[in-house]
C-alpha positions in Angstrom: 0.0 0.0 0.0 1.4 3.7 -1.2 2.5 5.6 1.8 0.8 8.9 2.2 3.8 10.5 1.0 3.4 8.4 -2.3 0.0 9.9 -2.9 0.5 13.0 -3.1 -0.1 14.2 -6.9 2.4 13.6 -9.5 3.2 14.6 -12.6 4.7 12.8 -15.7 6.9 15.0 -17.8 5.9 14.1 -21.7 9.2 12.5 -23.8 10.4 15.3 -25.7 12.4 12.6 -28.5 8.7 11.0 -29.4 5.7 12.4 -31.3 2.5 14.6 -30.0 0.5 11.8 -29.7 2.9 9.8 -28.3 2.8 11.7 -25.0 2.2 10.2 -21.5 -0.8 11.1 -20.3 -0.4 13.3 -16.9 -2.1 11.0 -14.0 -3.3 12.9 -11.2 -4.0 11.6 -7.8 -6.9 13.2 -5.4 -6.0 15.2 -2.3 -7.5 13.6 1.0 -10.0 16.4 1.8 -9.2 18.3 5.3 -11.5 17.9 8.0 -14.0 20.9 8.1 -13.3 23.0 11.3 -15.7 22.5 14.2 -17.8 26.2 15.4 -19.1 27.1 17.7 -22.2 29.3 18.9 -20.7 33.1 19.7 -21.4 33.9 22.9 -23.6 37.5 22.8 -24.0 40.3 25.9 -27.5 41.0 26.7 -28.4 44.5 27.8 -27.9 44.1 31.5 -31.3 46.9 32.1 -33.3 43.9 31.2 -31.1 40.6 31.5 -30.5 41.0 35.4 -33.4 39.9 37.2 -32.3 40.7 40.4 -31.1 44.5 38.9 -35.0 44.8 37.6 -35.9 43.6 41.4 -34.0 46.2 43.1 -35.3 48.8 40.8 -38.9 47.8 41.5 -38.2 47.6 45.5 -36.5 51.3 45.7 -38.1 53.6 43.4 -41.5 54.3 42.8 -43.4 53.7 39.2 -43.2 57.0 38.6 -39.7 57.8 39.5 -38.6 54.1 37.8 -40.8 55.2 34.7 -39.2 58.4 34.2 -35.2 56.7 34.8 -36.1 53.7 32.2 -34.9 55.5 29.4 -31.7 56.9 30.9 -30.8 53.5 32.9 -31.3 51.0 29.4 -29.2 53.4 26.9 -26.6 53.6 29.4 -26.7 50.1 30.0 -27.0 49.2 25.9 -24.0 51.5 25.3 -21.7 49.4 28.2 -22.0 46.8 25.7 -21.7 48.6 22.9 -18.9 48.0 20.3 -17.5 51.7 20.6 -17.5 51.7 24.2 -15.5 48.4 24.0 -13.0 49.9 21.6 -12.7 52.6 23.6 -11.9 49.9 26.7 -9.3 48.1 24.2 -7.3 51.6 23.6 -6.8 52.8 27.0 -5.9 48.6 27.7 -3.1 49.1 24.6 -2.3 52.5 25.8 -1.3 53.1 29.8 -0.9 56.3 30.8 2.9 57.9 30.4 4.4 60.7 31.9 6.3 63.0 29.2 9.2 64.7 31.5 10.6 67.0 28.3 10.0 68.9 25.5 11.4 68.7 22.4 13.7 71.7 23.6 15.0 69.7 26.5 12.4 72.0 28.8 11.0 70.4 31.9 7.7 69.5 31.6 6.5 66.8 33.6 3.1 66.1 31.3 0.7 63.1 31.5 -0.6 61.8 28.4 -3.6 59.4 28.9 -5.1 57.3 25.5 -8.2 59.0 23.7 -9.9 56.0 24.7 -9.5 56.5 28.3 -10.6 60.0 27.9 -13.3 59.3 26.1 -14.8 57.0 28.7 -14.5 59.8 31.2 -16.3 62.2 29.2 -19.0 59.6 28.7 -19.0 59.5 32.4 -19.9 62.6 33.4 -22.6 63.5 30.7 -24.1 59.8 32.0 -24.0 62.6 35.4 -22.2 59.7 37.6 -20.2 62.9 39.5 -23.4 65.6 39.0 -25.5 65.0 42.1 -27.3 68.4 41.8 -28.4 67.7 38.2 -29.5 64.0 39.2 -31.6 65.5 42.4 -32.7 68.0 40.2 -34.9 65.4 38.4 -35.1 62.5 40.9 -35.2 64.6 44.7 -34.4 62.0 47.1 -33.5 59.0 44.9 -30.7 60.5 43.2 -28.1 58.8 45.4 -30.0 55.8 44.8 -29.9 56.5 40.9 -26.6 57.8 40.9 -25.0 54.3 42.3 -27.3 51.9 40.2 -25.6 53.8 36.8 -22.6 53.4 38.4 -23.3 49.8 38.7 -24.2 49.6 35.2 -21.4 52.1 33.6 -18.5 50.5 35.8 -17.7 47.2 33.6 -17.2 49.6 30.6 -15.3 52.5 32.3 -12.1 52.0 32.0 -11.5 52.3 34.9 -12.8 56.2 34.4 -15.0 55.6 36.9 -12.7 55.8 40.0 -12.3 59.4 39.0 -16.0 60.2 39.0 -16.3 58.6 42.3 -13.3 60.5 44.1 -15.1 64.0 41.9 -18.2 63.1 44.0 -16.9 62.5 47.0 -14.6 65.3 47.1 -17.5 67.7 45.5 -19.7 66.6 48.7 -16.8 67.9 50.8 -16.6 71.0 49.2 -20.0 71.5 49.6 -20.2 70.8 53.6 -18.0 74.4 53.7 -20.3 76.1 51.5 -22.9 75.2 54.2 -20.8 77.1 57.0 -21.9 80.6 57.6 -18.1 81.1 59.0 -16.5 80.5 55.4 -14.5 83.6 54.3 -16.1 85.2 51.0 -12.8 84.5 49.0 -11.9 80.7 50.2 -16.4 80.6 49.5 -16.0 81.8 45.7 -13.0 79.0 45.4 -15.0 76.2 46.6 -17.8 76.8 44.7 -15.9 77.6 41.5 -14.8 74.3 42.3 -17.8 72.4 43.2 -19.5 73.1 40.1 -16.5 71.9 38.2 -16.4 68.5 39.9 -20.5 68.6 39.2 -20.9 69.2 35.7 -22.3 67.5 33.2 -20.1 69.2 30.5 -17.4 67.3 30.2 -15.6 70.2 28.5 -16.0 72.5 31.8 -16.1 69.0 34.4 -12.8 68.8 36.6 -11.2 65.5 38.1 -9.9 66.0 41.9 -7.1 63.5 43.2 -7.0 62.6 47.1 -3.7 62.5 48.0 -3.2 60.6 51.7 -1.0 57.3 50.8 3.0 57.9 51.8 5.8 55.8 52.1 6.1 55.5 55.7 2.4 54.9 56.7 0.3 53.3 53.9 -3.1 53.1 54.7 -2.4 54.6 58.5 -2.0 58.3 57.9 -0.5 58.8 61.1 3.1 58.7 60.2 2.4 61.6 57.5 5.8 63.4 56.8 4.3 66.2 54.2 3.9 69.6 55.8 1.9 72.7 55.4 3.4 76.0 56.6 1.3 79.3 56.8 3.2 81.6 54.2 0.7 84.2 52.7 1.7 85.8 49.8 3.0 89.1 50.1 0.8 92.3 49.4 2.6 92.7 45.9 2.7 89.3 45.2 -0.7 88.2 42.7 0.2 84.4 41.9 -2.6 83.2 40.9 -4.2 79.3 40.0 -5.0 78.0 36.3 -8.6 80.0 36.9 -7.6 82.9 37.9 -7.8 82.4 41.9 -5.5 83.7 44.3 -3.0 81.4 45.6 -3.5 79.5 48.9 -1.7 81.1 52.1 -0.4 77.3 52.9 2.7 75.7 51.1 3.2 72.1 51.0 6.2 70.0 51.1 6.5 66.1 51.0 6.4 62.9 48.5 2.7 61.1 48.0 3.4 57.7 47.6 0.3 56.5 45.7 -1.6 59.7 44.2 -5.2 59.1 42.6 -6.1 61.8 39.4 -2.9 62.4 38.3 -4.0 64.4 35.4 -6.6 66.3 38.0 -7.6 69.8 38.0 -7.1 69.8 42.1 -6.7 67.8 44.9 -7.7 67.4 48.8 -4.0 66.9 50.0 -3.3 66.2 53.7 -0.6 67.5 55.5 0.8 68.0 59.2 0.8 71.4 60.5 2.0 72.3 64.2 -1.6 71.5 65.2 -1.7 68.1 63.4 -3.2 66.2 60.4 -4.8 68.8 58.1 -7.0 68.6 55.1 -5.9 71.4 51.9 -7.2 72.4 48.7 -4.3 72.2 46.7 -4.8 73.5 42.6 -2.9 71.3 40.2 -2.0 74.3 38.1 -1.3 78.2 38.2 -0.6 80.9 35.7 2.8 81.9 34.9 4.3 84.3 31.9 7.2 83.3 30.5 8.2 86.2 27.7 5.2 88.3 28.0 2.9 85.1 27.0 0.8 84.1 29.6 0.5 80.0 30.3 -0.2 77.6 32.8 2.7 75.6 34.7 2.2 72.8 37.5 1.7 74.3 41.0 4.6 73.6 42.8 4.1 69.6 42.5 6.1 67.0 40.1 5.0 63.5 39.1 8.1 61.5 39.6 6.6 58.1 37.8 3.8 56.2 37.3 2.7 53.0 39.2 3.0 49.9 37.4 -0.3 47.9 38.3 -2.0 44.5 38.0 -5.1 46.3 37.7 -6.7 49.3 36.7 -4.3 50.1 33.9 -5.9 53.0 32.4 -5.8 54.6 35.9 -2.9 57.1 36.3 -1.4 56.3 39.6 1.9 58.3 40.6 4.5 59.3 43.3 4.1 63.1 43.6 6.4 65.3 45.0 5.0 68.5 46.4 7.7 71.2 46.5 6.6 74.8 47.7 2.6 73.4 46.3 0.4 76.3 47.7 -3.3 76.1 48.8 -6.4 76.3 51.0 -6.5 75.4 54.6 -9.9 72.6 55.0 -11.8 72.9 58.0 -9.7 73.6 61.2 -5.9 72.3 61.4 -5.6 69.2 63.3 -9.0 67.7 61.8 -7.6 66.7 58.1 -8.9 62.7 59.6 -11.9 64.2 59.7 -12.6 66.2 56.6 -11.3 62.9 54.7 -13.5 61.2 56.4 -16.4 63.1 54.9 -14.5 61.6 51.7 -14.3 58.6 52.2 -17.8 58.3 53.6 -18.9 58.4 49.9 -16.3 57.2 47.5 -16.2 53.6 50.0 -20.3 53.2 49.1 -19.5 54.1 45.1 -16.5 51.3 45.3 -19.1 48.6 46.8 -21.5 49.1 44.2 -18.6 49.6 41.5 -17.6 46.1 43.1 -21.1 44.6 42.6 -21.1 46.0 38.9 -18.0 43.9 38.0 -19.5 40.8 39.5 -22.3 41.9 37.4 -20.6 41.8 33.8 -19.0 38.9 35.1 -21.8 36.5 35.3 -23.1 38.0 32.8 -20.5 37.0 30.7 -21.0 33.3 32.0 -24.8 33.2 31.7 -24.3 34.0 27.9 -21.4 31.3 27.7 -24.0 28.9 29.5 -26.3 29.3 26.8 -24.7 28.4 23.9 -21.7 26.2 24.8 -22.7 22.5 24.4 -20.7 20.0 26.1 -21.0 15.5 25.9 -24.0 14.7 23.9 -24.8 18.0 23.1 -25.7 19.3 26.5 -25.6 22.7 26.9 -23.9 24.4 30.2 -27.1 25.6 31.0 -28.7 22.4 31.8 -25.7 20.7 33.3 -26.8 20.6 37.3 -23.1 20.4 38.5 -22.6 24.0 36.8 -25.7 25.5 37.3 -25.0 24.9 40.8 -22.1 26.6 40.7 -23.0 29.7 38.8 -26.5 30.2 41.5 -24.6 30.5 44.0 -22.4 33.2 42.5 -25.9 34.6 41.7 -27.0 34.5 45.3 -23.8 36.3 46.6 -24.1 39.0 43.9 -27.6 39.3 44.6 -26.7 40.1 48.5 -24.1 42.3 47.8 -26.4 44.8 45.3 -29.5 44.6 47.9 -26.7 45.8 50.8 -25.2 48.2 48.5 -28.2 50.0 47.4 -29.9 49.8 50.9 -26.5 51.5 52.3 -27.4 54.2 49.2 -31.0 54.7 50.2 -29.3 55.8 53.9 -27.1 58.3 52.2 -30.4 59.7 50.8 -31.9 59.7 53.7 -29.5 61.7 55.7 -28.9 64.3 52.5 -32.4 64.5 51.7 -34.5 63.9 55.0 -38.3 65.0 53.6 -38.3 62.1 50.9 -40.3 59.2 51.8 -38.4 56.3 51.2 -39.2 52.4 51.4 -39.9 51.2 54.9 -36.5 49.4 55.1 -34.8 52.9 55.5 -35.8 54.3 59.2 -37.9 57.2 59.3 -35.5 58.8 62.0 -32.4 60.6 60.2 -30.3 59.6 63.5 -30.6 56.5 63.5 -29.9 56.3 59.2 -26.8 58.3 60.6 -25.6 55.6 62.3 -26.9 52.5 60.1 -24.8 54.4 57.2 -22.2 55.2 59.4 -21.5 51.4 60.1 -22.7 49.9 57.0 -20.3 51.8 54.5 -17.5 50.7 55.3 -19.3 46.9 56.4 -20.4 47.2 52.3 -17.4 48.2 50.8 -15.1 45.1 52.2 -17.6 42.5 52.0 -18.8 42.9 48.7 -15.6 43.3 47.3 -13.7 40.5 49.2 -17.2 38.3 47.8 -16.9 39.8 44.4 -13.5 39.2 43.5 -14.7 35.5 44.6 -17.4 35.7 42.4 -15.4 37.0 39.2 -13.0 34.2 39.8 -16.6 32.0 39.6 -17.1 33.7 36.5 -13.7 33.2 34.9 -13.6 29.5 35.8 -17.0 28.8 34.0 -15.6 29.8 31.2 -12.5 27.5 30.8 -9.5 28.7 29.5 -11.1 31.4 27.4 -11.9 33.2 30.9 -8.5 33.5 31.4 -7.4 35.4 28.2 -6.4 38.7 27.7 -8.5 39.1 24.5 -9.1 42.5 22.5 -13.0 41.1 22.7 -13.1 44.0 25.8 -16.9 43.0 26.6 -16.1 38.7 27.6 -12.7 40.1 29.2 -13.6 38.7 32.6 -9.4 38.8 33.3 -9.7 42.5 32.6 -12.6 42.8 35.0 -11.5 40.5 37.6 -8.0 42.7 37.5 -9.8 45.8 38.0 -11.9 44.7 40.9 -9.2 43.5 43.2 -7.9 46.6 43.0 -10.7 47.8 45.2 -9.9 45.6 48.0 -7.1 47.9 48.7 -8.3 51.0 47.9 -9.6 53.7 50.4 -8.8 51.2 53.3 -7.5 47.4 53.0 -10.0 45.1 54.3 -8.2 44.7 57.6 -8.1 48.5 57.8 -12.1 48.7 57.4 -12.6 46.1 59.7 -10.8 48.1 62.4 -12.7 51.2 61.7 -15.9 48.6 62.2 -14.9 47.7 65.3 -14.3 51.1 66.7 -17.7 52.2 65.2 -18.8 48.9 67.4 -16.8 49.8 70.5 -16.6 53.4 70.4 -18.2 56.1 71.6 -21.3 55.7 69.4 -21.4 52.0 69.2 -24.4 52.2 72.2 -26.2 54.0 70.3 -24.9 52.7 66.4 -25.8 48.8 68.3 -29.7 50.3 69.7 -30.3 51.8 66.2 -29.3 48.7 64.5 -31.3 46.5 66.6 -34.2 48.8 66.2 -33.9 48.5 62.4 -33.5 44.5 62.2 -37.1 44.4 64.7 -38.3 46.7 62.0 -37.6 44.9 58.3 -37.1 41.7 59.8 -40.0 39.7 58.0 -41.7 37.1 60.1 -44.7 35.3 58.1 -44.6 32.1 56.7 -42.5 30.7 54.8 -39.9 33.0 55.9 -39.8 32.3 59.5 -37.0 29.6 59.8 -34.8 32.1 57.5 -35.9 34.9 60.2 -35.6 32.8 63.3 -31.6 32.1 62.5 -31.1 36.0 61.9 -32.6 36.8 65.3 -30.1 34.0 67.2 -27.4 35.5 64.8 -28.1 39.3 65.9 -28.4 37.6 69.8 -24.8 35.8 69.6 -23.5 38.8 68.0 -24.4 42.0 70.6 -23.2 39.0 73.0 -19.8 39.1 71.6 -19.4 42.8 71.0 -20.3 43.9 74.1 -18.6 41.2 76.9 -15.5 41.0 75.1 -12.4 44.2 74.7 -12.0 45.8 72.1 -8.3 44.7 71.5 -9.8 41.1 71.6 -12.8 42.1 69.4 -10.2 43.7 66.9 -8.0 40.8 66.2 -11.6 38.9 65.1 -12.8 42.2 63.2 -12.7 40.7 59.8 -15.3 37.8 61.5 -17.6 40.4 63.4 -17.4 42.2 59.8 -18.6 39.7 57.9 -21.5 38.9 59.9 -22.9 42.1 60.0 -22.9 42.3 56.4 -24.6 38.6 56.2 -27.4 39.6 58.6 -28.0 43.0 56.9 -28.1 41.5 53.5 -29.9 38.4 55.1 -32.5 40.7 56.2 -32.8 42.5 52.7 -33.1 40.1 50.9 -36.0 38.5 52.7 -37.6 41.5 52.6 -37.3 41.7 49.0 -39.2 38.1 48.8 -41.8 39.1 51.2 -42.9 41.8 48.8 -44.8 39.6 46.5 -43.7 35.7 47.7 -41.7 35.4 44.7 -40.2 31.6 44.9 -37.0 32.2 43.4 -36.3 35.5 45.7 -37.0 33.1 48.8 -35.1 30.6 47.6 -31.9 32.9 47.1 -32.7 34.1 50.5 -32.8 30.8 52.2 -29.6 29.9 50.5 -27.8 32.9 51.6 -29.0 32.7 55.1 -29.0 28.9 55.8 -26.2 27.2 57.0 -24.6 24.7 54.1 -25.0 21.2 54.0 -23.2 18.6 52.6 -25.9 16.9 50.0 -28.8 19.7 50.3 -31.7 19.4 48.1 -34.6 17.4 47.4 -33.9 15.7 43.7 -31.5 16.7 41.0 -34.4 17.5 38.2 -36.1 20.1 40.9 -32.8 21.8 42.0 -31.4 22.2 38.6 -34.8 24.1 37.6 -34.5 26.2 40.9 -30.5 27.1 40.2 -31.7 27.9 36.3 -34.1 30.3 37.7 -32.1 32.0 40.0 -29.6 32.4 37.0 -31.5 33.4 34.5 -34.8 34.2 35.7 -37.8 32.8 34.2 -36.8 33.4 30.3 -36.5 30.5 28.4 -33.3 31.5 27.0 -31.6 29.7 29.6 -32.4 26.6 27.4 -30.8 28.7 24.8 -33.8 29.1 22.7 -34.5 32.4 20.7 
């Protein structure tokens, strides 16, 4: 038998030495025909305004028809855009294209510029006309549910920010700062003009007059403790002949700062909240990233007394410019009173720590979203699809039920912010009628929200990457099924404004300090409140009362040195009875039997080989999944 070598085609070449019609005949052999490659079904994105059941849920639970009616519009082309082709592209460019820092000209000048990709500036500015940073504008149209508003986009825009979004967060929560001062009858008329000059800037909507402000704590000696703080602000007002003034015309600060910021958010920023030790301690300062200067009779801008030494080089959130800073004669406002800059970043903090939960929540989101579309089309051993195999629909539900805990607790901890900013707005019953006791909730639950979610987020992505096979773990141009990308970007939170350990301390003195008597009564007032009791709830509701019991027990006979070693543990179950609590209330609005099921999962304690059969399971774990669409059986 001819080798395959032998059969491959041949040729006879014809005698030249005989006649035309003596010539061999050419005898060609057939090519073995190559095996046709095997496709497969493209996974697509859904519009996540009406793919995510429990989204839809949470908008019905929070806002009323007529507010939800009015929003529709606005929420869905946000949320069609996130998956949208040029968003992605935009996504893929700032990816290709980190940030750099430009140190000369072409004259060998000192410059010290940062050049960010167009696409990572064109995911800003898509930001702040979606108004993620323009609170006025939102409560303009929505009153009381802005913040609750404002958080859901978030949620939705986050996945397709590049990273974008971390700026409009710090912008909002510096902006609410800002506006605190304005509120104080004992602000000076010229530091008044600056902060509202500035407060409308980090509120537009015009992304051609919008600023970005950078909070600059982090330094090499102390990390997330600010105590060691080495930079230093020393009155020095500028002499009566002396008009130096900012980028916008303003008068330079009286306060000059001198130091090196070890991890600096908004590089590129129009300002920052910079803090600083005085003789009188840890200050807060508005610092202006640029001011005029005249070199040969033409007037410019230059950078205000600060240099960025280099950029960070991160696993995550590429597109973000991180740098060292080194402040050097940087002149601005005194915040507040000296020795209170813990404070006034505080007020900070406060806000950007709920925006990073929900940010958090909104990765997860795009995550199993990404899954649930790979579910239903990839077909496995006799043609199977994912979607019907009980082993991984197990899996992905109860990533479901985690995400689904996280977004209740994250808007619920938004619907407190409302209700201390906007205290006439009648809001669901979950939210207490008494400001005070919101106070405190929000006070504790913030910070509980921003850990928590995250820490279960990241675990959720990793879910999400995993279900995927190998093709979860690429780094592939196809920005919208990057769950890598995503996953990157979301870890990233976990250290930012506060390590988990870090938050978990500042639980524990919330627990244990001076307001934990009355943060502990307001809290147990709330859980007698929205704790749901009837039928079929009540064995769900009867394990978060002994839960609530055991864990006053534990706060209040043991020390707080003893209670802070365990913080991450009293933490984590104050999250998982909050979100244990919301999310039976959520069922107990209509009985819906998927909504009690993710409840009863999240709240009962795990067994080894739960269930009743493997048929009635698998059709409960679709459900929670994908809701009651039939394209979880991958039908049109």
């Amino acid at each position: 038998m001819a080798t395959i070598s032998e059969q491959v085609q041949t040729t006879t070449l014809p005698d030249l030495t005989k006649t035309a019609t003596q010539v061999t005949t050419v005898q060609v052999t057939p090519e073995v025909a190559a095996p046709k490659p095997q496709t497969r079904p493209t996974p697509k994105l859904e519009n996540p305004y009406t793919d995510d059941v429990a989204f839809a849920r949470i908008l019905e639970q929070y806002l009323p028809a007529e507010v939800k009616s009015r929003v529709d519009g606005e929420m869905s082309g946000l949320a069609q855009f996130a998956i949208s082709k040029e968003a992605m592209d935009w996504v893929a460019d700032t990816e290709r294209s980190p940030p750099q820092v430009q140190h000369w000209d072409s004259w060998g000048e000192k410059k010290d510029e940062l050049v960010t990709s167009q696409g990572w500036k064109n995911c800003w500015r898509w930001g702040k006309t979606e108004r993620l940073a323009a609170l006025p504008s939102l409560t303009n149209d929505y009153e009381g549910y802005a913040r609750i508003i404002q958080v859901l986009k978030l949620h939705l825009f986050s996945p397709a920010s590049a990273t974008s979004n971390f700026h409009l967060i710090l912008s909002d929560g510096v902006g609410t700062l800002l506006l605190a001062h304005l509120k104080d009858n004992k602000l000076d008329d010229a530091t008044r003009a600056l902060f509202q000059y500035a407060y409308d800037r980090l509120s537009s909507t015009d992304p051609d007059k919008g600023w970005t402000s950078g909070l600059w704590m982090t330094e090499r000696a102390g990390g997330s403790d600010l105590t060691p703080t080495e930079t230093t602000a020393t009155y020095s007002p500028l002499g009566p002949d002396d008009d130096a003034k900012d980028a916008d015309g303003f008068p330079l600060g009286p306060w000059v700062l001198n130091g090196l910021k070890w991890f600096s958010t908004s590089t590129e920023g129009s300002m920052a909240v910079a803090v600083a030790r005085t003789p009188n301690g840890l200050s807060a300062f508005y610092v202006p990233m640029r001011r005029a200067v005249t070199v040969n009779g033409v007037a410019g801008v230059e950078l205000n007394g600060v240099r960025i030494r280099r950029l960070k080089n991160k696993m995550g959130t590429k597109g973000l410019p991180t740098g060292e800073l080194e402040l050097n004669g940087m002149r601005g406002y005194l915040i507040g009173r000296e020795g209170k800059g813990i404070n006034e970043i505080g007020v900070v903090l406060n806000i950007t720590r709920i925006h990073l939960a929900m940010v958090s929540v909104g990765y997860a989101a795009r995550g199993l979203s990404i899954a649930r579309s790979f579910a239903r089309v990839r077909k496995v051993a006799r043609g199977t699809r994912l979607s019907s195999v009980p082993l991984h629909m197990k899996t992905l539900a109860k990533a479901h039920v985690a995400y689904r805990a996280h977004l209740a607790l994250c808007t619920f901890v938004a619907a407190l912010l409302s209700k201390t900013e906007q205290q006439t707005t009648p809001l669901i019953d979950l939210v207490p009628s008494n400001p005070q006791d919101a106070g405190a909730l929000l006070r504790l639950l913030g910070s509980v929200a921003k850990a928590t979610a995250t820490m279960d987020c990241v675990e959720v992505l990793k879910t999400s990457m995993e279900s995927l096979g190998g093709v979860g773990y690429l780094e592939n141009d196809e920005m919208g099924m990057n769950v890598a990308r995503v996953f990157r970007d979301c870890t990233a939170i976990l250290i930012g404004e506060g390590t988990t350990d870090v938050i978990a301390t500042d639980v524990v003195k919330v627990l244990k300090g001076p307001i934990g008597a009355y943060v502990a009564q307001a809290y147990g007032r709330w859980v007698e409140s929205a704790l749901p009791k009837k039928e079929p709830l009540a064995p769900e509701a009867a394990i978060i009362t002994q839960q609530w019991t055991e864990l006053q027990t534990a706060i209040s006979s043991n020390s707080i040195e003893f209670i802070t070693r365990n913080g991450r543990e009293i933490m984590t179950r104050v999250a998982k009875l909050t979100s244990g609590i919301l999310l039976l209330a959520d069922a107990a609005r209509d009985d819906n039997t998927v909504a009690i099921e993710v409840a009863r999962r999240w709240i009962q304690p795990p067994t080894l080989l739960g269930g009743s059969s493997v048929e009635e399971e698998l059709l409960l774990d679709q459900e929670i999944v994908f809701g009651d669409q039939p394209k979880w059986l991958g039908l049109p």
